[in-house]
Backbone bond lengths (Angstrom), bond angles and torsions (degrees), N, CA, C in turn:
res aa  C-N    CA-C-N  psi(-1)  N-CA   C-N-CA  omega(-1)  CA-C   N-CA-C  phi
1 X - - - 1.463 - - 1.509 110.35 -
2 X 1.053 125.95 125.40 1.718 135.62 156.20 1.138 109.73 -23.34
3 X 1.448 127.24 131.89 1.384 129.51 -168.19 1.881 106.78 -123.52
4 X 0.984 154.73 149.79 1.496 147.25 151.78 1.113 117.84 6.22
5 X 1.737 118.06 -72.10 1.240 145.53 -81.19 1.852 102.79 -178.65
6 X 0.971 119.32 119.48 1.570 117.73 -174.33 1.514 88.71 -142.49
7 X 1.472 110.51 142.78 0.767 117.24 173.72 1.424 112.06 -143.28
8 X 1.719 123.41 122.50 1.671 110.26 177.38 1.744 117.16 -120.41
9 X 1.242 100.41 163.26 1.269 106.11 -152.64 1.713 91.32 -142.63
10 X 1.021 107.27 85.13 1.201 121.49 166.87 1.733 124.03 -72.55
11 X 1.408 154.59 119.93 1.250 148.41 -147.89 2.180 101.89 -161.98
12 X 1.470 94.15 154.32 0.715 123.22 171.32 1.691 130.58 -138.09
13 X 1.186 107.43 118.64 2.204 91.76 -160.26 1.479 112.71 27.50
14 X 1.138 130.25 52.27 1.323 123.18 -179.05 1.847 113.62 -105.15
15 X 1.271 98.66 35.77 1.888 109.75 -178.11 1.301 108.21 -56.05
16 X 1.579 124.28 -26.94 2.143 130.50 -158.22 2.139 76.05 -81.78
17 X 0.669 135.30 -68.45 1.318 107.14 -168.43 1.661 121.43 -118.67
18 X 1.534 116.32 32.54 1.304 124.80 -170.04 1.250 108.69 -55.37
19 X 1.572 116.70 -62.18 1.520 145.27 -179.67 1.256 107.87 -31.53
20 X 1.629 117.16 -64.96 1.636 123.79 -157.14 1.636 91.93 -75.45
21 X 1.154 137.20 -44.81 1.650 135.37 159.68 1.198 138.45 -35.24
22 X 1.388 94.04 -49.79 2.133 111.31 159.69 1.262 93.83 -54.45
23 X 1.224 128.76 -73.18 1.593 128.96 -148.30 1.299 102.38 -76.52
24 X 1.230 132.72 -42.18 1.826 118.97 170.90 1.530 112.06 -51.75
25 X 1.012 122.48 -38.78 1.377 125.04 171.88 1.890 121.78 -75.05
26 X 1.162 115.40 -40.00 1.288 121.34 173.81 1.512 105.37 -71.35
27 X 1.494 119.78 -11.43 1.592 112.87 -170.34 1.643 105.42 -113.39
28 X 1.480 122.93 12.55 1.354 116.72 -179.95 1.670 95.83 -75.89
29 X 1.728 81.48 154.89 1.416 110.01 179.98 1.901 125.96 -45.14
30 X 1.539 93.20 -28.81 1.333 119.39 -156.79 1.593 89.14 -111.34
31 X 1.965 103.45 106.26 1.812 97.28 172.61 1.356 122.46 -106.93
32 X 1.118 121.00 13.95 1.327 117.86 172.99 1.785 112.48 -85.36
33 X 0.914 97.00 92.13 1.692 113.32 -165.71 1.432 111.53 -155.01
34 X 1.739 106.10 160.50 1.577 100.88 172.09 1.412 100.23 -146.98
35 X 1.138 141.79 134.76 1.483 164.68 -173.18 2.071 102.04 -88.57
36 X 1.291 95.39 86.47 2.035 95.17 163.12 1.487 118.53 -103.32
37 X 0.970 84.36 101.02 2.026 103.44 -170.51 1.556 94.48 -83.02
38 X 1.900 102.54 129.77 1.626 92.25 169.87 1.448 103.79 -141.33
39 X 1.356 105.28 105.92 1.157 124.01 -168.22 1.864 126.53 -76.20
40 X 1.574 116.87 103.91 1.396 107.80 -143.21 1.209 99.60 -70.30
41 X 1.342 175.07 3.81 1.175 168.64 -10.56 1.338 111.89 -51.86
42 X 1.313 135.15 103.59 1.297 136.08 177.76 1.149 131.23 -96.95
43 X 1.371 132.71 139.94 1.514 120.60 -142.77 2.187 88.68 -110.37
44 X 1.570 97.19 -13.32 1.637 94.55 -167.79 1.717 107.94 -93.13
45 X 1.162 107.67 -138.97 1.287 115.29 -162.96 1.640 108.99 -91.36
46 X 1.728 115.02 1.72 1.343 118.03 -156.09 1.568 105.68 -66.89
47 X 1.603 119.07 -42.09 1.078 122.09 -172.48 1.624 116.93 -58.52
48 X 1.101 109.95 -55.91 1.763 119.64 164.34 1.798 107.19 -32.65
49 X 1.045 102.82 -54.48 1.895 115.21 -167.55 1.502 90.97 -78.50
50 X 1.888 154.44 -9.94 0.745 126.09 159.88 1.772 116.16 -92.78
51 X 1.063 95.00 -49.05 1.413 103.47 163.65 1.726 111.70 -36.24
52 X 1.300 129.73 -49.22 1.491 115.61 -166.27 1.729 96.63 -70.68
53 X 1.499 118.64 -43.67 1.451 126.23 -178.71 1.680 107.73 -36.94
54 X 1.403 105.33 -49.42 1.738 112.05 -151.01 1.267 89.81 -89.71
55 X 1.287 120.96 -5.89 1.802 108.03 -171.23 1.745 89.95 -99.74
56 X 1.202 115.44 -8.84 1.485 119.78 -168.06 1.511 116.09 -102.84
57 X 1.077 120.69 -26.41 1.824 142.41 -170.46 1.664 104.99 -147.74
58 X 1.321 107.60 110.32 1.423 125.38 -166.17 1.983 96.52 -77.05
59 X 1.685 117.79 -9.07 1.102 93.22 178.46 1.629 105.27 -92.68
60 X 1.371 129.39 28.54 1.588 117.80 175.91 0.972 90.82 -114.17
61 X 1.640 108.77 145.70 1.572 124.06 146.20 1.181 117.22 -131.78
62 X 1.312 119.76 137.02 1.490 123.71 -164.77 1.713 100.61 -106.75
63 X 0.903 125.65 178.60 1.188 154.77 -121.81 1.189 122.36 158.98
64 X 1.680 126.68 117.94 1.558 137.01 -162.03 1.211 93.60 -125.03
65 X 1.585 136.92 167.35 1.358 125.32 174.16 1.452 81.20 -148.61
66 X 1.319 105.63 135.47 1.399 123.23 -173.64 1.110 118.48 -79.02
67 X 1.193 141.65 48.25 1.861 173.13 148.37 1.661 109.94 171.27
68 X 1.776 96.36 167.56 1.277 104.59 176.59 1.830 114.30 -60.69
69 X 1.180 121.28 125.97 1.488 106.07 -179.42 1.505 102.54 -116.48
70 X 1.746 114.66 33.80 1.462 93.11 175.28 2.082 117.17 92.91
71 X 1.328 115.15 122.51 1.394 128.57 -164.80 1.516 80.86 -47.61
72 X 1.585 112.46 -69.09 1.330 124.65 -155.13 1.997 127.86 -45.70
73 X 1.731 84.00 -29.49 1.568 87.17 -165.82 2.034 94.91 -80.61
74 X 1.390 101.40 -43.42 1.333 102.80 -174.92 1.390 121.46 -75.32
75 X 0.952 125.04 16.77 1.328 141.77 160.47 1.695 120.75 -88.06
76 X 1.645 90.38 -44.18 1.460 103.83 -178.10 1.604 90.30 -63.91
77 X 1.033 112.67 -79.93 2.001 128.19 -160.88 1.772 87.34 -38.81
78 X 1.243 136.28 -43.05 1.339 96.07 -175.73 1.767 118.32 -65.75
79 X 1.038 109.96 -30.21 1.575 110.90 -178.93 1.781 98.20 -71.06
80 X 1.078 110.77 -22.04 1.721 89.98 -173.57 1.712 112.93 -106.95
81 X 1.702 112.28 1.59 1.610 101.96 143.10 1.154 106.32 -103.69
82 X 0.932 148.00 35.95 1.601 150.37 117.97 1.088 139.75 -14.91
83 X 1.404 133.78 120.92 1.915 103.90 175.23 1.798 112.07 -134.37
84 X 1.379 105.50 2.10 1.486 116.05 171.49 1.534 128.63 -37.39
85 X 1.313 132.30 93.03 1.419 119.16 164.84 1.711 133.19 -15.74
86 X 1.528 109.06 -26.49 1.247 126.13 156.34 1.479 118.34 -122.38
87 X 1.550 136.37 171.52 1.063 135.87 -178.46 1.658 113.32 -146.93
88 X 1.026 145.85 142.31 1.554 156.73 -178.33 1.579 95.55 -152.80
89 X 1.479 107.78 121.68 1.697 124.96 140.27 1.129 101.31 -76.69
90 X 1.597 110.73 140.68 1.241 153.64 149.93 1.499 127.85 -91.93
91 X 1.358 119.70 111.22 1.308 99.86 179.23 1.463 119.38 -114.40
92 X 1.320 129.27 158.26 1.453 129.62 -126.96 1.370 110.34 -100.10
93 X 1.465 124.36 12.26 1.540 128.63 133.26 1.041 113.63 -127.75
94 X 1.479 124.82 48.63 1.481 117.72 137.77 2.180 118.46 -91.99
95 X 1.370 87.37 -174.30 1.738 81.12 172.24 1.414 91.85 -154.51
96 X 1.280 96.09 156.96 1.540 111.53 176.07 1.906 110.56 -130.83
97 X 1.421 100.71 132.33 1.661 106.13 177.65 1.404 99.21 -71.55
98 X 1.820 86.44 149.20 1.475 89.63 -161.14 1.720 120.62 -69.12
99 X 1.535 112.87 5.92 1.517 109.11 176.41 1.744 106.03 -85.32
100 X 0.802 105.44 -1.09 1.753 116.82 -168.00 1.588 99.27 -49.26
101 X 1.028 128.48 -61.94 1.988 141.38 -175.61 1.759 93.90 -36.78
102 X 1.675 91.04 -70.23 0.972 105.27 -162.71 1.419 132.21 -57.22
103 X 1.502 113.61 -41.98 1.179 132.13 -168.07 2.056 104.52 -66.64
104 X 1.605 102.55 -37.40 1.562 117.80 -158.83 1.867 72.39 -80.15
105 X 1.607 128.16 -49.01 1.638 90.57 -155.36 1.431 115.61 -85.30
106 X 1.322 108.15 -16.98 1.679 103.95 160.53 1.118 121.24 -45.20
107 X 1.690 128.38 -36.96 1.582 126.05 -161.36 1.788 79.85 -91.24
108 X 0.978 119.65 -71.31 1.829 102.53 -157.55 1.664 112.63 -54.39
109 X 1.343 122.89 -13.06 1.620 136.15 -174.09 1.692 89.35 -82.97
110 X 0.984 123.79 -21.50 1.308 124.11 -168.00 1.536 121.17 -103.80
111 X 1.473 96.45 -37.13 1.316 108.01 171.77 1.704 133.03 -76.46
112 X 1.035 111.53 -179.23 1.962 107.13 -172.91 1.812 77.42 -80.49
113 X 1.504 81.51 -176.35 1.765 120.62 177.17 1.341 106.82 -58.71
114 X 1.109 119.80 -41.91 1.488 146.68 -112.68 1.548 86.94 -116.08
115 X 1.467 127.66 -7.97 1.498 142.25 -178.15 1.755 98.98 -105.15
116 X 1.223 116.26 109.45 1.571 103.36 -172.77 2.023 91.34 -113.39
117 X 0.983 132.96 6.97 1.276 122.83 163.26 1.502 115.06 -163.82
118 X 1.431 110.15 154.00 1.876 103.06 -173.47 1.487 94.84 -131.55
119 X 1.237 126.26 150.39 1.747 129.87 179.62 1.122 117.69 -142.18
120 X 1.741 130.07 140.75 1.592 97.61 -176.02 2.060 88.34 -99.14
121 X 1.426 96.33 -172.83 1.420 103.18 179.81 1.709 111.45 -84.07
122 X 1.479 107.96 138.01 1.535 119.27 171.81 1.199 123.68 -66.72
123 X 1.361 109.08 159.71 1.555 121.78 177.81 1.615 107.19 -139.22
124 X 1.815 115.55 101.50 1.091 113.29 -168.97 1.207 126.75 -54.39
125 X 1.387 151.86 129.91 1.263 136.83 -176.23 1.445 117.77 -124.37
126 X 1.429 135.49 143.97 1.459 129.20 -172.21 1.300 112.85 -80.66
127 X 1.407 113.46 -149.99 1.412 105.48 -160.85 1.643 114.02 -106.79
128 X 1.255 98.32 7.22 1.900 123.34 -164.79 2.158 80.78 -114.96
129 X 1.250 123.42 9.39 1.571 86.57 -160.36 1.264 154.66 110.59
130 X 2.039 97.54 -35.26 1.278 111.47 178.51 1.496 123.12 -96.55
131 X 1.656 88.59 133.96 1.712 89.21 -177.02 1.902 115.87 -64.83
132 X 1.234 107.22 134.22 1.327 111.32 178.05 1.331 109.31 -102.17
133 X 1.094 123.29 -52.57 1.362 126.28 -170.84 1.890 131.12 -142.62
134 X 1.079 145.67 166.46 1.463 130.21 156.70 1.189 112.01 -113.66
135 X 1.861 102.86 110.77 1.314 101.37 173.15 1.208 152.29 -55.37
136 X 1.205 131.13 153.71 1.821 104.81 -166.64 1.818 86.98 -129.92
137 X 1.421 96.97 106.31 1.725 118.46 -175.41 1.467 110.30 -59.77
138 X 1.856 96.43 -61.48 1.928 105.24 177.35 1.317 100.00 82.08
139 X 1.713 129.85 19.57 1.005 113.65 174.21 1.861 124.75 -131.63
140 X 1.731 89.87 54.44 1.315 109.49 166.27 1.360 105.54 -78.67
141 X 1.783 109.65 124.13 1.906 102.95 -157.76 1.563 69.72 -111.30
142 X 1.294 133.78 154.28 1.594 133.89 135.61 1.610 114.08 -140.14
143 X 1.631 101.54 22.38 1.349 91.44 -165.38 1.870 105.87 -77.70
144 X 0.938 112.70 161.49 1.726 116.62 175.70 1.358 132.93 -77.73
145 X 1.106 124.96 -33.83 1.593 120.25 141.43 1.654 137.69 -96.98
146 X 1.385 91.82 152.44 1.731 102.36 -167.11 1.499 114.16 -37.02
147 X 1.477 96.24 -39.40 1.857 103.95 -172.70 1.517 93.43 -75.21
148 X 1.243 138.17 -69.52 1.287 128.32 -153.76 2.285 103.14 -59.35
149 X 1.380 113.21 -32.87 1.207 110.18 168.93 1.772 111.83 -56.86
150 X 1.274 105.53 -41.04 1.974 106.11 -158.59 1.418 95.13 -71.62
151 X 1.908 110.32 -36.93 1.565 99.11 169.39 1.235 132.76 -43.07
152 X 1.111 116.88 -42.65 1.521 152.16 -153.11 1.658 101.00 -72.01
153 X 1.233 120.96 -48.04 1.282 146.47 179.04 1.541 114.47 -81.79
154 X 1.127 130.97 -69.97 1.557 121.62 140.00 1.565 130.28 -20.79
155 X 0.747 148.56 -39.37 1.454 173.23 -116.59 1.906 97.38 -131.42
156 X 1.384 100.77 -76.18 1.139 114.77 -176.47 1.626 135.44 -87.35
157 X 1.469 109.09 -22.00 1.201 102.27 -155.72 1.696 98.58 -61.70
158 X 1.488 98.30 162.04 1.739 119.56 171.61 1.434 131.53 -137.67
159 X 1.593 110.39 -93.91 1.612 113.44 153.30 1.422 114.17 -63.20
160 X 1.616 137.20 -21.10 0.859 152.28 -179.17 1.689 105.25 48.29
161 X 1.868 113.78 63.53 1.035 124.38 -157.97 1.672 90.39 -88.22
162 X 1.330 132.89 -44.88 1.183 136.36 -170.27 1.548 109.50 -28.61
163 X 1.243 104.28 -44.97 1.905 111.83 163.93 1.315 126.85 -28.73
164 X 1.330 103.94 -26.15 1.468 122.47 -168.09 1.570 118.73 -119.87
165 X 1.784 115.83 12.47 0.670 111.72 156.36 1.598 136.74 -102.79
166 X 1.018 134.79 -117.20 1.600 130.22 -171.33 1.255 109.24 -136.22
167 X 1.466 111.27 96.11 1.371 130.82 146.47 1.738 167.43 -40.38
168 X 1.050 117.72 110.91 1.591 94.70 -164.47 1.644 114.80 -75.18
169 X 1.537 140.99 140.32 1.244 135.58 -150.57 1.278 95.78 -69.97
170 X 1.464 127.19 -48.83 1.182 137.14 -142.93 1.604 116.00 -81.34
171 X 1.752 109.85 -11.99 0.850 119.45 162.40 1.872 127.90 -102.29
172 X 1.341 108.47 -9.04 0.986 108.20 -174.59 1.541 108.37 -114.49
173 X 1.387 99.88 0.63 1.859 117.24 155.46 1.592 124.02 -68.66
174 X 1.364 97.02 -19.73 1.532 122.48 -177.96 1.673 126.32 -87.05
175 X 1.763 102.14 -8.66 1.249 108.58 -178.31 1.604 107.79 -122.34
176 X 0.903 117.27 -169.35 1.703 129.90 -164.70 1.793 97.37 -90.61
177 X 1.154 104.54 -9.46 1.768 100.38 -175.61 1.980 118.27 69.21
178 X 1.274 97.58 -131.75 1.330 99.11 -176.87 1.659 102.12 -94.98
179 X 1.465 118.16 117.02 1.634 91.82 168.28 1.224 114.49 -93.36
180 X 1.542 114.50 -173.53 1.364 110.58 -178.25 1.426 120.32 -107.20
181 X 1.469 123.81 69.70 1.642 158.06 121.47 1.107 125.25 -93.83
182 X 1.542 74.11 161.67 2.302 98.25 -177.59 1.558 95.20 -66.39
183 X 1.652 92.65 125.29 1.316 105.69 159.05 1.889 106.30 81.00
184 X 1.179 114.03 17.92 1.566 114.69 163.39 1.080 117.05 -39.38
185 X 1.246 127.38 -64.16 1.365 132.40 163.21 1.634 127.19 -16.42
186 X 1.088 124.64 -12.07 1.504 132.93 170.41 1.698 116.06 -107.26
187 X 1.726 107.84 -25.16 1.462 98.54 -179.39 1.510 89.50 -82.09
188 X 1.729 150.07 -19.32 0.871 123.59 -140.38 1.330 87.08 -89.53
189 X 1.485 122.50 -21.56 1.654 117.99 -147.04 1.584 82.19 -97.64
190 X 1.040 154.72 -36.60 1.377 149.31 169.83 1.359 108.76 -56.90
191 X 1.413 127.00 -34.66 1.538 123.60 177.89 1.683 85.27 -71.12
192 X 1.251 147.50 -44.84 1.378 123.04 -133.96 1.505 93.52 -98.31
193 X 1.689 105.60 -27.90 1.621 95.22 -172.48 1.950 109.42 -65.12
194 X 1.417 109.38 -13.88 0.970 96.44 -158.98 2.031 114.15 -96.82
195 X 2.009 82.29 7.55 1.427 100.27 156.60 1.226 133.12 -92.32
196 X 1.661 104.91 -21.91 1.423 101.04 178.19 1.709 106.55 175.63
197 X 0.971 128.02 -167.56 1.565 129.08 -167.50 1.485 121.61 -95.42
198 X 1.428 119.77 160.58 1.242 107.75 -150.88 1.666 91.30 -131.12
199 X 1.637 131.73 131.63 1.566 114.69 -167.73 1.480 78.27 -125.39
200 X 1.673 83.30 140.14 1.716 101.90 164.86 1.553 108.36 -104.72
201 X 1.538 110.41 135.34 1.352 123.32 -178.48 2.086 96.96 -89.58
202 X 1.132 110.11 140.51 1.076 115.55 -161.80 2.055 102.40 -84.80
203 X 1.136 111.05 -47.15 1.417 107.42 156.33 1.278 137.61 -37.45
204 X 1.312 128.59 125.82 1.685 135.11 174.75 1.158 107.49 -68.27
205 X 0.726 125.22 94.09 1.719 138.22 -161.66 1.712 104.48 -118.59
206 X 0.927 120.82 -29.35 2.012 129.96 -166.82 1.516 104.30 -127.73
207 X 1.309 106.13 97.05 1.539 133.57 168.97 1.637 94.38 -65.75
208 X 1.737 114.46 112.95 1.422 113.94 172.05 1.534 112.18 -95.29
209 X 1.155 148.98 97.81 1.433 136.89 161.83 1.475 114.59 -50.92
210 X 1.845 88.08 141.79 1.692 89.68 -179.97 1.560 87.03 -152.21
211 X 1.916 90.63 123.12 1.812 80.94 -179.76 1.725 92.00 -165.65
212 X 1.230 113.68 169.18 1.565 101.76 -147.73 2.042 109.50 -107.49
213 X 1.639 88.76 41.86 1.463 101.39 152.91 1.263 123.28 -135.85
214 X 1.452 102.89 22.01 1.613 116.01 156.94 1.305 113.75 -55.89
215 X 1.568 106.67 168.42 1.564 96.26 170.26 1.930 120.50 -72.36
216 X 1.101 96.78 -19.77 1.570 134.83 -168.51 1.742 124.78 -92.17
217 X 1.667 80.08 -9.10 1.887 80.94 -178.51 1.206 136.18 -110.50
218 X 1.552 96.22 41.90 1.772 110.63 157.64 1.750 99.23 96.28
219 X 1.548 127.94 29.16 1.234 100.70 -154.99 1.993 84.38 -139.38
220 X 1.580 100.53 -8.40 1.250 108.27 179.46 1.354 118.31 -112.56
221 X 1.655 114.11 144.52 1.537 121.39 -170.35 1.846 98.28 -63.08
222 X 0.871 124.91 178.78 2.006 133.66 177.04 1.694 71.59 -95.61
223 X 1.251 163.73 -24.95 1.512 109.51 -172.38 1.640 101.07 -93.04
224 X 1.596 106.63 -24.03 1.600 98.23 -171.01 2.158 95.38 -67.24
225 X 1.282 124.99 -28.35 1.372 110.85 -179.86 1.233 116.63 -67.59
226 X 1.665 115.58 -35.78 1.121 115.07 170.15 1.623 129.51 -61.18
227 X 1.538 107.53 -21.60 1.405 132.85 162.38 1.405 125.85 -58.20
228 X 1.880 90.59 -43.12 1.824 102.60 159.89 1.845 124.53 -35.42
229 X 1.321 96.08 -51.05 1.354 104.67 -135.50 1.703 78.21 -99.78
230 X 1.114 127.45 -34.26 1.797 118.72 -174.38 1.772 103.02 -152.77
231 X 1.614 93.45 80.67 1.485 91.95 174.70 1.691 134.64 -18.02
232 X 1.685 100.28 -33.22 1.456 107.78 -167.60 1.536 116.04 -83.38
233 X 2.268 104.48 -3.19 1.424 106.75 166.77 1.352 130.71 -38.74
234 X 0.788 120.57 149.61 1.703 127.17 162.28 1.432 88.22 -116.27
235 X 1.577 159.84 4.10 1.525 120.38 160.08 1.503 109.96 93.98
236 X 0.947 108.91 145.41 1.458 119.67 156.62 1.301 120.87 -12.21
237 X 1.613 121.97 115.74 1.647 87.56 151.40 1.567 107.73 -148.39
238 X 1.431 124.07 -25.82 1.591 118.64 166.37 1.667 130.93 -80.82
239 X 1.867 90.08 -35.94 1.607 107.56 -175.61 1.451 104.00 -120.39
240 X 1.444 95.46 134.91 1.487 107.75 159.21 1.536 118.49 -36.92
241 X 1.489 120.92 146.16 1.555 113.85 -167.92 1.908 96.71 -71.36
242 X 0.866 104.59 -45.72 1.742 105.45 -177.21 1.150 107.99 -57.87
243 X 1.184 119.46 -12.63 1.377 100.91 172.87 1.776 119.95 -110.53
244 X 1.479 94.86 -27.52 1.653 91.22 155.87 1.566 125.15 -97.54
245 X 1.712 99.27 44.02 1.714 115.37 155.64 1.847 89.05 -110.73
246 X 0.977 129.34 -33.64 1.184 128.38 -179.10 1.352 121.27 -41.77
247 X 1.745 113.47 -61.69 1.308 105.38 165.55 1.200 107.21 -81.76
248 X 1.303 154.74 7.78 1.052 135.15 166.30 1.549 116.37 -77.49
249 X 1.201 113.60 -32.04 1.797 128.11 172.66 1.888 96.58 -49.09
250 X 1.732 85.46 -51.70 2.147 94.16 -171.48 1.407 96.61 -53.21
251 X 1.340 125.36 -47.48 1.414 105.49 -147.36 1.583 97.33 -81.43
252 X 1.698 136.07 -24.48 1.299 138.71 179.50 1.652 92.07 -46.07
253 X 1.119 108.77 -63.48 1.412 120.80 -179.16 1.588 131.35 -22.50
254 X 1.290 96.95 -50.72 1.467 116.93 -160.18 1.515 96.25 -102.24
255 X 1.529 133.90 -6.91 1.228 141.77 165.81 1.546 112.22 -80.94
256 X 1.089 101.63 -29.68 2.180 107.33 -154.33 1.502 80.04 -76.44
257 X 1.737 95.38 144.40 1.546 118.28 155.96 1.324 133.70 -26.69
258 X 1.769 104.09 3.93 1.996 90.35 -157.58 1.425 103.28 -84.32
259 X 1.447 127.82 167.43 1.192 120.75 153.43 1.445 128.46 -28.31
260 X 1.559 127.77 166.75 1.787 116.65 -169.20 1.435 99.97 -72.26
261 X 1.695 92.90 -43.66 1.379 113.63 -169.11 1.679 107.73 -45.74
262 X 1.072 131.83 -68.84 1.606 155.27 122.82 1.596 92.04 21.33
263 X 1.212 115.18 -95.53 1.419 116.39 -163.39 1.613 123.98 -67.99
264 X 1.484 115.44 -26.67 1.529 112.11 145.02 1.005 115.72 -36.97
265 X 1.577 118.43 -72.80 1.820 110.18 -175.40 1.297 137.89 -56.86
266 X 1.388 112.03 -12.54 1.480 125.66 162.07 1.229 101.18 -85.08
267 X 1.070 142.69 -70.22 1.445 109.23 170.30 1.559 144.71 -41.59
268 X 1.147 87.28 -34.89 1.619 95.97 172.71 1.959 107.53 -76.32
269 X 1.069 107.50 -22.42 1.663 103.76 165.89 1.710 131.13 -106.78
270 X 1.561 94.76 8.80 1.336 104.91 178.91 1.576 105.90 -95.44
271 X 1.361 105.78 -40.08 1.255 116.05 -164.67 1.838 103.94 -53.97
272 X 1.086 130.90 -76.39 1.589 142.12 160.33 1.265 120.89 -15.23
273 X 2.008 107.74 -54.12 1.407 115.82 -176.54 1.318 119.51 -68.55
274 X 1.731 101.09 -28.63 1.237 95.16 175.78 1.889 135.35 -84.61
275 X 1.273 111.29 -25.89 1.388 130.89 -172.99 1.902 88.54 -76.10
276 X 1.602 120.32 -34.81 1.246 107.89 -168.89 1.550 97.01 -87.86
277 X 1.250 155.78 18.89 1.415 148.73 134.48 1.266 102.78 -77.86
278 X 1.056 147.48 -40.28 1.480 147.21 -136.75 1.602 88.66 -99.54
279 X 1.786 134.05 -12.70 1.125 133.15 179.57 1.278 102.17 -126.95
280 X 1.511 141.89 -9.53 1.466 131.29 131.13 1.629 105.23 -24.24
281 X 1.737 109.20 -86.17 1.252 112.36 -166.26 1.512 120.66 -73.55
282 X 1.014 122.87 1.31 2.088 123.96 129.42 1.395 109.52 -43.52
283 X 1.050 119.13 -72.24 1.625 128.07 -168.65 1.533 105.12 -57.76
284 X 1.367 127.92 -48.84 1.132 116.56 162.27 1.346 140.62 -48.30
285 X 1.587 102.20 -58.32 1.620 110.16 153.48 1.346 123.14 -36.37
286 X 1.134 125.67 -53.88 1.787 146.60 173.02 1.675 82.56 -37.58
287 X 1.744 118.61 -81.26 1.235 89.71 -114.20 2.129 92.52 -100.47
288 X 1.658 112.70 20.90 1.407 119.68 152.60 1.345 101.75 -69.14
289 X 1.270 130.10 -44.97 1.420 124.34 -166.60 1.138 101.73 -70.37
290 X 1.177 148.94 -39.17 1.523 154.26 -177.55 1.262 105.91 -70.54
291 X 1.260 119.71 -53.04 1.816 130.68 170.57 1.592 106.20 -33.05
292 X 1.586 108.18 -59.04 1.668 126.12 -172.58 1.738 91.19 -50.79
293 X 1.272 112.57 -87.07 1.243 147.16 -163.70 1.813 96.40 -15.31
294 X 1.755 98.85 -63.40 1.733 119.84 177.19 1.590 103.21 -57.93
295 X 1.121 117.50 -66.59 1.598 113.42 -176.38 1.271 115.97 -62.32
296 X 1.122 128.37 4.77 1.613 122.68 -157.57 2.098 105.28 -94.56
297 X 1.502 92.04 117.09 1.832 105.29 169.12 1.352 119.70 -53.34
């Protein structure tokens, strides 16, 4: 039966914090939900730890995929055996407090159409658990046109946690999902802003882990990440990855429903906004390194 609330949880050997993730999620406040675990073929203990869950809580079902097919594809397949009126990925060492379900479907149950995802704000956490910090995302979108939203998203994106919050199906049925490149995660949220608005829940509600056997935590070359996300990558090899997310943002662009008129001008205002952040944080970089350089014993 169709549930509220879908939730997927896509994993790879992810047994060091599978457990405490199942159970933050199986323990939100809000139970009308269903857990689609899609397990990329795992060589560790993950499969055992989903299997005991689904034999334990009738709302998980797991899912094995008979080789690695890539971050990107198994990410997708959980949203598409899915059947939730809303949708949130979970990923399998993060945690969420248990008002998290609840809190995101009150705000979109509450909100217009015109709201295609709600998130509360993160609280970074290490790899033992400990809270370090509360992130400050900046990516409450409510502006009213597509261009002033895609700005909005350009401008700001970071952890690009909004990914991880709670979705409406019908809008995120409408986009390309996760593709398989470095850093997908930003064309998707630029395709969605440029469907509709994005509400930030003011509560720290989404414990983010950051620890350096992520795929993401500084410990992997860009072709093995790019390897992450679509085994059949080969990686980088003419353009910088930021910059071939660049046209990839253009081409989200030049695909979305908007008028022509519409999608010219986002291009014509993406193009500028974006190369002029991308040389903000040059200048920044520059001038810590210079900071070191001056202070240095």
């Amino acid at each position: 039966m169709a549930c509220t609330v879908s939730i997927g949880l896509p994993v790879y050997n992810g047994a060091d914090y599978l457990d405490g993730a199942l159970e933050s999620i199986l323990g939100q406040t809000y139970a009308d939900l269903e857990v689609v675990i899609c397990d990329n073929a795992s060589t560790d203990a993950t499969e055992e730890i989903c299997r005991r869950h689904a034999a334990r809580d009738a709302r998980v079902r797991y899912h094995r995929q008979p080789a690695n097919q890539g971050a990107a594809k198994n990410y997708n397949d959980t949203f598409e055996l899915s059947s939730g009126r809303y949708f949130k990925w979970a990923a399998h060492d993060d945690l969420l407090e248990p008002g998290f379900v609840e809190a995101c479907v009150t705000t979109l149950d509450a909100a217009p159409e015109s709201v295609v995802l709600a998130y509360p704000r993160a609280v970074v956490i290490d790899e033992d658990g400990e809270r370090l910090r509360v992130h400050e995302e900046l990516m409450d979108i409510r502006e009213q046109r597509p261009i002033q939203r895609l700005l909005h998203v350009v401008n700001r994106w970071g952890l690009c946690n909004p990914v991880f919050g709670l979705m409406r199906r019908d809008a995120l049925q409408s986009t390309g999902l996760i593709r398989p490149y470095v850093s997908s995660d930003v064309s998707l949220l630029a395709e969605l802003a440029l469907l509709g608005e994005f509400w930030e829940i003011e509560d720290p509600l989404f414990l983010r882990r950051v620890h350096h056997h992520s795929s993401r935590g500084g410990h992997l070359s860009l072709t093995e990440v790019a390897r992450w996300f679509d085994p059949n990558a080969s990686g980088p090899r003419f353009l910088h990855p930021r910059t071939r997310l660049f046209f990839h943002v253009l081409s989200v662009v030049w695909r979305s429903p908007s008028p022509l008129g519409e999608r010219i001008a986002c291009v014509a205002a993406v193009t500028p906004a974006w190369w002029f952040r991308r040389l903000r944080i040059r200048q920044g970089q520059f001038r810590r390194w210079a900071w070191a350089r001056l202070t240095r014993r």
